[in-house]
C-alpha positions as CSV (number, residue, x, y, z in Angstrom):
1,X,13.1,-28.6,-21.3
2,X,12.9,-31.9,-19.2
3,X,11.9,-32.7,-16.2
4,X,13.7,-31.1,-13.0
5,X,15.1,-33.7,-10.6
6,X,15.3,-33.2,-6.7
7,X,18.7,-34.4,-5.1
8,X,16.3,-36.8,-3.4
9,X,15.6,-38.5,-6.8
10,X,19.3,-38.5,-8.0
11,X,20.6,-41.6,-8.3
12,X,23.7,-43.0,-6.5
13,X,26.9,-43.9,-9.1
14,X,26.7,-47.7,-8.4
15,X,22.3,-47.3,-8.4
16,X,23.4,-45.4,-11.7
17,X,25.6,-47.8,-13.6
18,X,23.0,-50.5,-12.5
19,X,20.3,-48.7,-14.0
20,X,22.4,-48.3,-17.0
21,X,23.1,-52.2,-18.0
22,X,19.3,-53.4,-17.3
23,X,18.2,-50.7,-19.9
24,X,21.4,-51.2,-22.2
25,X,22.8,-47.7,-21.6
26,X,25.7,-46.9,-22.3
27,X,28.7,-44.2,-21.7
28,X,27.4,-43.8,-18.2
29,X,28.8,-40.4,-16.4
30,X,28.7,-38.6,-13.2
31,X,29.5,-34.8,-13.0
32,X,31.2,-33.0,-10.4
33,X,27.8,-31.2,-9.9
34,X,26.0,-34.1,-9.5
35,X,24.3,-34.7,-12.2
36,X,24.8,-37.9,-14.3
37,X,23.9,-38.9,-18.2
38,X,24.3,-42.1,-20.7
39,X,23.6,-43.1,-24.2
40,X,20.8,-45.3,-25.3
41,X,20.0,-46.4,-29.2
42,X,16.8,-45.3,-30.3
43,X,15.3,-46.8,-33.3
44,X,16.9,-44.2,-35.8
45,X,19.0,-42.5,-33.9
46,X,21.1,-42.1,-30.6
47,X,20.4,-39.9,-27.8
48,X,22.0,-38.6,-24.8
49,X,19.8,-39.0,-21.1
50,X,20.6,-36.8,-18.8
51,X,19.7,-36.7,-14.7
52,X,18.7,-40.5,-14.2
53,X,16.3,-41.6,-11.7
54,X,14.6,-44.6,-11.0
55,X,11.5,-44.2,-13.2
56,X,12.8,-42.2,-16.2
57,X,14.9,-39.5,-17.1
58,X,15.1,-35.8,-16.7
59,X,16.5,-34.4,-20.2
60,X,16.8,-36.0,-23.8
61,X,19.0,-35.1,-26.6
62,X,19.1,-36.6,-30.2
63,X,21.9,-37.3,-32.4
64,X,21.2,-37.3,-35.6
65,X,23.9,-38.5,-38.1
């Protein structure tokens, strides 16, 4: 399991999208129950980052294929 994010540490939408195109995320979301998630290319692979913040991510999830 990842890390667990306060609501404290959640990022806004606009904080979230900008966050997004200085790493080269893509697919940015927000969910109606406030957590958010985007794409990044790995080296091999894709994988899906869930609950943004600041520093880092809460949860990661591989794509193989």
């Amino acid at each position: 399991m990842g890390i667990t994010i306060d609501d404290a540490e959640r990022l806004t939408p606009e904080h979230g999208e900008q966050i997004c195109r200085a790493n080269d995320y893509t697919d940015y979301r927000r969910f109606a129950n406030g957590r958010d998630a985007a794409i990044t290319r790995l080296i091999f692979t894709y994988a899906i980052l869930a609950d943004l913040t600041e520093w880092g991510h809460g949860d990661r999830w591989c794509l193989f294929g």
